[in-house]
LUMKEDREN-549936 format. One line per 2 residues: number of its first residue (from 1); for each residue x negated, y negated, z negated of C-alpha. Coordinates in Angstrom, 1 decimal, padded with zeros to 4 digits. Layout:
# LUMKEDREN-549936
NUM = X:Y:Z | ...
This chain:
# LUMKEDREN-549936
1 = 086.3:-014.9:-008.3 | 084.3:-018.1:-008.0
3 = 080.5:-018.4:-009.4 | 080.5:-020.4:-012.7
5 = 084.5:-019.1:-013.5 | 086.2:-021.5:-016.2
7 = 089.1:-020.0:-017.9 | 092.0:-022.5:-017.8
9 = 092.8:-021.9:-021.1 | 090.5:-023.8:-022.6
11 = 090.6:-027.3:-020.3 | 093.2:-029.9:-020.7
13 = 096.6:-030.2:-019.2 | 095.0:-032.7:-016.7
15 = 092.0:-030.6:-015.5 | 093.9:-027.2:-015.5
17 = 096.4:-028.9:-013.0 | 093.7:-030.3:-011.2
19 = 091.8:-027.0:-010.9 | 094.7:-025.6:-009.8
21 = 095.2:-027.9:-007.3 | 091.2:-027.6:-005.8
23 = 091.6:-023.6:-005.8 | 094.9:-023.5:-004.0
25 = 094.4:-021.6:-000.1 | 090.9:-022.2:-001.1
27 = 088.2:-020.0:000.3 | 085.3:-021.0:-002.1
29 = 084.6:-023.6:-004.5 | 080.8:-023.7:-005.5
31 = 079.8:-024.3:-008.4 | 083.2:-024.1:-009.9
33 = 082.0:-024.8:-013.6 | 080.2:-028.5:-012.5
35 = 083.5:-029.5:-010.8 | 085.6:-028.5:-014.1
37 = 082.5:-030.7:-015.9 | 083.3:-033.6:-012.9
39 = 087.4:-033.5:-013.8 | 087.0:-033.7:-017.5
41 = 083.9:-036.5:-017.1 | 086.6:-038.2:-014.8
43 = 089.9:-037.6:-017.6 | 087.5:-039.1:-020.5
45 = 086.2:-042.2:-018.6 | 089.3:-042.9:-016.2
47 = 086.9:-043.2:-013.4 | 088.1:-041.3:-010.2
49 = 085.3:-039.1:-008.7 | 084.1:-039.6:-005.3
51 = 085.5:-036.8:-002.7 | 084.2:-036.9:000.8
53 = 084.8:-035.2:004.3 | 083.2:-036.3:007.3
55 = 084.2:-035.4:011.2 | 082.7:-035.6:013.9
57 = 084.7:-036.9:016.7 | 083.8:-034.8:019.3
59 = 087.7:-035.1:020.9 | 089.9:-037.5:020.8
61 = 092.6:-034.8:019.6 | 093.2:-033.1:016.9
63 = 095.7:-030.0:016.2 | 097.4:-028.8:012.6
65 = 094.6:-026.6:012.0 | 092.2:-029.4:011.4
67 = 094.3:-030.6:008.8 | 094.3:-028.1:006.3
69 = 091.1:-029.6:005.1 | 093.0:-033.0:005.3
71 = 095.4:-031.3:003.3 | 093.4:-030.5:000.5
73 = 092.0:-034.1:000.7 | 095.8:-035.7:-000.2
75 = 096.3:-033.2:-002.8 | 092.9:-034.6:-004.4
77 = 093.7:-037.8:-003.3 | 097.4:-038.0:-005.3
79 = 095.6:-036.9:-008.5 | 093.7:-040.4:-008.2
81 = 090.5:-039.6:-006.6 | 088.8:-041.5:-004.2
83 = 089.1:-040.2:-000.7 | 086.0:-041.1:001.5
85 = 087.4:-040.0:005.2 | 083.6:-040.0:007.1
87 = 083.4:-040.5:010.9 | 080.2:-038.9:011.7
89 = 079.3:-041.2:014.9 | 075.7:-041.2:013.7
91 = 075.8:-037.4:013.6 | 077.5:-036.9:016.7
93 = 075.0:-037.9:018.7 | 072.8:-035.1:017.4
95 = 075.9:-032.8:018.3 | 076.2:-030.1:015.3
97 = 075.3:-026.3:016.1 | 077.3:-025.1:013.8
99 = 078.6:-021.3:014.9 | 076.4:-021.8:018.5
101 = 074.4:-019.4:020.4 | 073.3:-022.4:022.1
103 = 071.9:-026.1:022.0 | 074.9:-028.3:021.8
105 = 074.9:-031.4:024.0 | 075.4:-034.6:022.5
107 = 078.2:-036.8:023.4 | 077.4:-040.5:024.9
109 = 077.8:-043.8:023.0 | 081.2:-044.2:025.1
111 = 082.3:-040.6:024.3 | 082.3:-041.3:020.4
113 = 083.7:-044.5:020.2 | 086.5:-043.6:022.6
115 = 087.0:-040.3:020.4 | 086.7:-042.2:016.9
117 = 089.4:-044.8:018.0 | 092.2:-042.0:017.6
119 = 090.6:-040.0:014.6 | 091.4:-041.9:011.6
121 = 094.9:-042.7:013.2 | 095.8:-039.4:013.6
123 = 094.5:-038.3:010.1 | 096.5:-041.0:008.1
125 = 099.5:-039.0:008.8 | 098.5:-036.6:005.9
127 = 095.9:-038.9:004.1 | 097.1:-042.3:002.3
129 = 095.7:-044.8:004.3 | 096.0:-047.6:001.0
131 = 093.6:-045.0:-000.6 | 091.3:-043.7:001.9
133 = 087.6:-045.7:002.1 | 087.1:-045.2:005.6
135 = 083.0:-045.0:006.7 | 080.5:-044.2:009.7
137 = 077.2:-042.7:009.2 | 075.5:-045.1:011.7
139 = 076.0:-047.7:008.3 | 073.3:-046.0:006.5
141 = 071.5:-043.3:009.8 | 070.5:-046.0:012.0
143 = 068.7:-048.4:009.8 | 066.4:-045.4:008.4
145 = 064.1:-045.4:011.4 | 061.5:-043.1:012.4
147 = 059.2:-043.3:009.4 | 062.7:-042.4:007.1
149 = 063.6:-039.9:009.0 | 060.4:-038.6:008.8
151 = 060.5:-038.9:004.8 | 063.6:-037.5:004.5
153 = 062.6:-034.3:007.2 | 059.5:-033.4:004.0
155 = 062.5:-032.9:001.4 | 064.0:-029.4:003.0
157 = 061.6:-026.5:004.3 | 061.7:-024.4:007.6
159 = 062.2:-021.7:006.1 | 065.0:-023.2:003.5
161 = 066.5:-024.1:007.3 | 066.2:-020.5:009.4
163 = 068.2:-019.4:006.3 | 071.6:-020.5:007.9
165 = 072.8:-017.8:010.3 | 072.8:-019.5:013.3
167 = 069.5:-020.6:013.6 | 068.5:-017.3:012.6
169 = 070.4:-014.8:014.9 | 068.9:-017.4:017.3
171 = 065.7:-016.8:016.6 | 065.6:-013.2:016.6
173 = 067.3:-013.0:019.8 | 064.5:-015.2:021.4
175 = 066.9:-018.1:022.0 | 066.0:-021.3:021.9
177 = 065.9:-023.7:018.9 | 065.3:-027.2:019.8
179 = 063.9:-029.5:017.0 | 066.3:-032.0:016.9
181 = 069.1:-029.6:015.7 | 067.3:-029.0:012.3
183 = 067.8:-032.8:012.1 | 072.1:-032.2:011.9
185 = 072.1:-030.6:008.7 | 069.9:-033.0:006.8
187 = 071.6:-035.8:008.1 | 075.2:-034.5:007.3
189 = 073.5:-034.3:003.6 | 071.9:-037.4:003.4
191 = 075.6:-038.8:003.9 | 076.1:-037.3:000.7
193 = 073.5:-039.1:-000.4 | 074.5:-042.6:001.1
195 = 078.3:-041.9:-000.5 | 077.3:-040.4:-003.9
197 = 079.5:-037.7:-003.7 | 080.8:-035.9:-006.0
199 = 083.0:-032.7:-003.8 | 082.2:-032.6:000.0
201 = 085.3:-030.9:001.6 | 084.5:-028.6:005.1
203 = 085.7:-025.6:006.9 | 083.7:-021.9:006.1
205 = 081.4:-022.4:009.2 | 080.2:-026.0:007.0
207 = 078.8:-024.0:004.3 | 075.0:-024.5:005.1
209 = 075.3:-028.2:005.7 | 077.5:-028.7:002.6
211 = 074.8:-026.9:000.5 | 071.9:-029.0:002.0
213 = 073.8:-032.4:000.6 | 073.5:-030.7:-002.7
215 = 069.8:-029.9:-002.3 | 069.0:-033.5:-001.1
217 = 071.1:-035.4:-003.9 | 068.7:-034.0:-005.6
219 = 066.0:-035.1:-004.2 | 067.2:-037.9:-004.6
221 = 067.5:-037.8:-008.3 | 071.3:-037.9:-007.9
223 = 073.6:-035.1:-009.8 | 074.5:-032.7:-007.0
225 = 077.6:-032.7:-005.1 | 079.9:-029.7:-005.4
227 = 081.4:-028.3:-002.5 | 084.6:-027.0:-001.5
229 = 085.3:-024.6:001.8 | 088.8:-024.3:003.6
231 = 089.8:-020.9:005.5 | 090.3:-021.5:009.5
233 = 093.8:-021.3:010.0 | 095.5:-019.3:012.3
235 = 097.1:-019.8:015.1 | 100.6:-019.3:016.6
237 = 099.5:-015.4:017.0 | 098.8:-015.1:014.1
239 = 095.6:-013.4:015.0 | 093.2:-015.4:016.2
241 = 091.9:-019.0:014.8 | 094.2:-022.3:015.8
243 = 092.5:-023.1:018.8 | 093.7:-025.2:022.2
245 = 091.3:-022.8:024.6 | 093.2:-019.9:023.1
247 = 096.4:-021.7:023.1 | 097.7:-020.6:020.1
249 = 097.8:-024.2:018.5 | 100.6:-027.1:017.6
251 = 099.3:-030.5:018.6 | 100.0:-033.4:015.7
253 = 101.0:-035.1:019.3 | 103.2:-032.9:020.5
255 = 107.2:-034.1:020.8 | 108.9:-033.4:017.1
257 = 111.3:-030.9:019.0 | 108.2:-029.1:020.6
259 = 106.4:-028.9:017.1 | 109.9:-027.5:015.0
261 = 110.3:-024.8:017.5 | 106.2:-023.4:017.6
263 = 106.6:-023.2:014.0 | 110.0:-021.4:014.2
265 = 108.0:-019.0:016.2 | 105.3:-017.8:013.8
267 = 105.9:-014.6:012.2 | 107.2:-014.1:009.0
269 = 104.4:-013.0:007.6 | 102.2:-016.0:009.0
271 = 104.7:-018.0:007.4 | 103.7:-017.9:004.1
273 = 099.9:-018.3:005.0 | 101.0:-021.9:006.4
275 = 102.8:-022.4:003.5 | 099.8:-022.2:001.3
277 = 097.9:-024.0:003.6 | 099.9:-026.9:005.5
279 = 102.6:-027.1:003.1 | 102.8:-030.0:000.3
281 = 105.3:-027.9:-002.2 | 104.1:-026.5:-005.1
283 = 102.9:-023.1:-005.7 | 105.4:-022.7:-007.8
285 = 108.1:-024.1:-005.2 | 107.1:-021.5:-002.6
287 = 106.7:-018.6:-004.7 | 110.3:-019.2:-006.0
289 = 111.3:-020.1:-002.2 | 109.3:-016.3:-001.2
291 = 111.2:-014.4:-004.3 | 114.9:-015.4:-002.9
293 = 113.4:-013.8:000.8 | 112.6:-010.5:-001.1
295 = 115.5:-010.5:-002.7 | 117.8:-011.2:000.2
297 = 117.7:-014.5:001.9 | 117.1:-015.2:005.0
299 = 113.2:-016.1:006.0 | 114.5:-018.1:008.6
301 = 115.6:-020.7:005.9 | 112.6:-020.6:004.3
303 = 110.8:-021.2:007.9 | 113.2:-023.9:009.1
305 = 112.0:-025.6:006.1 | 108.4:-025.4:006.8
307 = 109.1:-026.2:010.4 | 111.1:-029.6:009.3
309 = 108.3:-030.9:006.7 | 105.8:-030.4:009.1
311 = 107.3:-032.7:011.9 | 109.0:-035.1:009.4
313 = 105.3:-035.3:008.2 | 104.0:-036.2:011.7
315 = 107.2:-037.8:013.3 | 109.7:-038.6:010.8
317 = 111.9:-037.0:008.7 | 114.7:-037.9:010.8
319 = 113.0:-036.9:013.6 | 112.4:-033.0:011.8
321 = 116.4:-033.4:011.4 | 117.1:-033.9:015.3
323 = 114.6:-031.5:016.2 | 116.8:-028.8:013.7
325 = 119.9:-029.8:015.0 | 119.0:-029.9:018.5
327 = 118.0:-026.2:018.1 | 120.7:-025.3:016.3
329 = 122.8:-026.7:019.3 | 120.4:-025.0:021.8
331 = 120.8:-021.6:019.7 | 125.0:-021.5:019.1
333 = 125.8:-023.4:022.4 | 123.8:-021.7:025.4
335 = 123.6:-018.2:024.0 | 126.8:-015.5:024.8
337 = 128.2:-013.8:022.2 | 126.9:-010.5:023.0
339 = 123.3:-009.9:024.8 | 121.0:-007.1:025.6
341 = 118.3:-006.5:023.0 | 115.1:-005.0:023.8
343 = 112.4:-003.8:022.0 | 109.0:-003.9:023.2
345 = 105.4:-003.2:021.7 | 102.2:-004.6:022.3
347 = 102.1:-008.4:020.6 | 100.6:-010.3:021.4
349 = 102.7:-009.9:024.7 | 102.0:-012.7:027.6
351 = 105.3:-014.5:028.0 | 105.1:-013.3:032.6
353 = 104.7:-009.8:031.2 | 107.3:-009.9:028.5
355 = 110.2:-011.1:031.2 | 108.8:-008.2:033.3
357 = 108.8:-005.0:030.5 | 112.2:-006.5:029.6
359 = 114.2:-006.8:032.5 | 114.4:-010.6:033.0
361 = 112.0:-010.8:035.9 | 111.0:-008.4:038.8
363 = 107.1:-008.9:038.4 | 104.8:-010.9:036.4
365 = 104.3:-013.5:039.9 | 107.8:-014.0:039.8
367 = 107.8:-014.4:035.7 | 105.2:-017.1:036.7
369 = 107.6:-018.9:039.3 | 110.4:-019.0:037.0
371 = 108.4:-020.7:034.4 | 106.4:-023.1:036.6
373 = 110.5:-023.8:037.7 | 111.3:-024.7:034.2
375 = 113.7:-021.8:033.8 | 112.4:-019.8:030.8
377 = 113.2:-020.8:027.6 | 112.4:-018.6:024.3
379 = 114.8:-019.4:021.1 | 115.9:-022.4:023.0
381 = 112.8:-023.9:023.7 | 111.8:-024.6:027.4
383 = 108.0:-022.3:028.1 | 105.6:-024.7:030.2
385 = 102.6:-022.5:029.3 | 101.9:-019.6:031.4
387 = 099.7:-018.3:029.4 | 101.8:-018.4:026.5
389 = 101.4:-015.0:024.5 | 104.3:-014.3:021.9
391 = 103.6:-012.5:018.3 | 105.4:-010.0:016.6
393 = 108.6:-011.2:016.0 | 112.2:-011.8:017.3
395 = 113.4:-014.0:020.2 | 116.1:-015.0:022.2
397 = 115.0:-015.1:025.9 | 116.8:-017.0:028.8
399 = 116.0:-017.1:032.4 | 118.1:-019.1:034.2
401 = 121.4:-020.2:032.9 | 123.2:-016.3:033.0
403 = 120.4:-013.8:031.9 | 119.8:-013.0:028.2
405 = 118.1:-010.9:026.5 | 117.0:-010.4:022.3
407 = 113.4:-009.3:022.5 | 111.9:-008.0:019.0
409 = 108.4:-007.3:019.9 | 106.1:-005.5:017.9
């Protein structure tokens, strides 16, 4: 239960739902008694409070699992609030340690503006781009200067700093530190500053920078931000976070038939975590949707479903429609009537060993060959990834245009 728990029975109709709303898939919201105080402030007076997330744009890509927090941000935004989507160019010259064992370099001038150019396109297919105030940090960063840097440095202590856990598991392990990173933080709070925000949005590892924009709005004789963290979704294994290194991810780029079948992969477990997170039904809507599974339907329905509003969301939806039927077509028209099933443990299972352990492939090397050849597919879909690694779960495999085989893998 959140710090500063407010019982929805005694808010409003309009801040309950709103409540709701902020708490769904999320992993904390701090402190959760000021934000009621925000919504019912904002009911009385009409004015919309000020929400802000801020990326840096450290690539110029970004996968599904960046947008949960963009997610959360339209669900905020469709209540009325204003939506401040931050490009952190300012910031991303510092380069945020965040989560490292290490100094992170800092990307050029060129990097970030080549980076930032694809950012805010990519995440107006979830946010509503007629709502969103789009900013950059360099607006209010740059003109501060060395002696307001310097003044804003004697608002936060080093010892308030070697509090986060980076910088202290760092430290203990005779690492190095270099000044310059204690300057991220404060600068990803003095945005909050700049913005007068009222909820900064983040991912778990944004906790400590979250809570220093608090600390300096303060300072600043400003009432403090509340903040709001997002779990890391994961990935296609279902194990590990989204990530492209561990490629476990769906790209918001990658070809509507592409993204439909990845999600048709996930298993049906992982299913219902996505919907939580990715999905725009209501709770209410899925958990009516996960009560006809239990009681006898087929998850693949509810799956399909998912799979077709998340491309229609980053296509079309009558590109979600082809993708279904060309599956469907895939599915009914190139599989026989009657093919060997095989059960194999040990999912994750690499996709070279799977054709090996079930008889579709002499060795691994040869698993390789066929897929570099473009003559494995899994549940229709062609495999171009070698190191494509399957969860639990049941599949269709094809090598070639003869051999078959129904893999449930465990």
């Amino acid at each position: 239960m959140n710090p500063g728990f407010v019982t929805s029975t005694s808010l409003s109709e309009v801040v309950g739902q709103a409540l709701e709303i902020s708490l769904r898939g999320t992993d904390e919201l701090l402190p959760q008694d000021e934000w009621v105080r925000k919504l019912q402030r904002s009911e009385a007076t009409g004015a919309p409070l000020r929400i802000k997330l801020g990326l840096d744009p450290t690539a110029p890509d970004i996968h599904i699992g960046h947008t949960v927090v963009l997610n959360k941000m339209r669900q905020l935004q469709d209540l009325g609030h204003t939506v401040i989507f931050l490009i952190g160019d300012f910031t991303t010259t510092i380069g945020d340690p965040s989560g490292r064992n290490s100094t992170r370099p800092p990307l050029t001038r060129e990097q970030i503006e080549a980076n930032a150019q694809t950012y805010y396109k990519q995440a107006s297919l979830v946010l509503d781009p007629s709502k969103t105030e789009i900013r950059y940090n360099s607006e209010w960063s740059d003109p501060l200067g060395a002696r307001g840097m310097i003044q804003l440095a004697a608002k936060y202590t080093v010892a308030r700093m070697m509090e986060r856990d980076d910088f202290s598991k760092r430290f203990k392990a005779g690492q190095s530190i270099s000044v310059h990173e204690f300057l991220y933080p404060l600068m990803q709070g003095y945005d909050s500053v700049a913005l007068k925000s009222d909820l900064e949005l983040g991912g778990t590892d944004q906790k400590f920078n979250l809570l220093v924009g608090r600390h300096l709005q303060q300072e600043y004789g400003q009432e403090p931000q509340c903040i709001l963290t997002m779990p890391l979704l994961e990935g296609l294994d279902g194990v590990e976070k989204m990530s492209k290194s561990k490629n476990n991810y769906i790209g918001i780029s990658e070809a509507p038939n592409t993204m439909f079948a990845k999600v048709l992969s996930i298993s049906d477990t992982l299913m219902w975590r996505w919907y939580t997170l990715l999905s725009f039904k209501s709770l209410a809507e899925i958990a009516a949707l996960k009560a006809e599974v239990e009681a006898g339907r087929n998850p693949k329905d509810a799956k399909v479903a998912l799979a077709k509003e998340i491309t229609a969301r980053f296509h079309s939806a009558a590109a979600a429609e082809a993708a279904e039927q060309d599956f469907i077509h895939r599915s009914k028209g190139g599989v026989p009537d009657e093919i060997p099933e095989v059960a194999l443990s040990g999912a994750p299972l690499g996709i070279a060993q799977l054709l090996k352990q079930a008889g579709l492939a002499p060795s691994t090397s040869e698993g390789n060959r066929l897929i570099d050849g473009g003559g494995v597919r899994v549940d229709s879909a062609v495999v171009s990834d070698k190191a494509l690694k399957l969860p639990a779960g049941s599949y269709v495999v094809q090598v070639g245009k003869r051999k078959f085989a129904k893999v449930t893998l465990s």
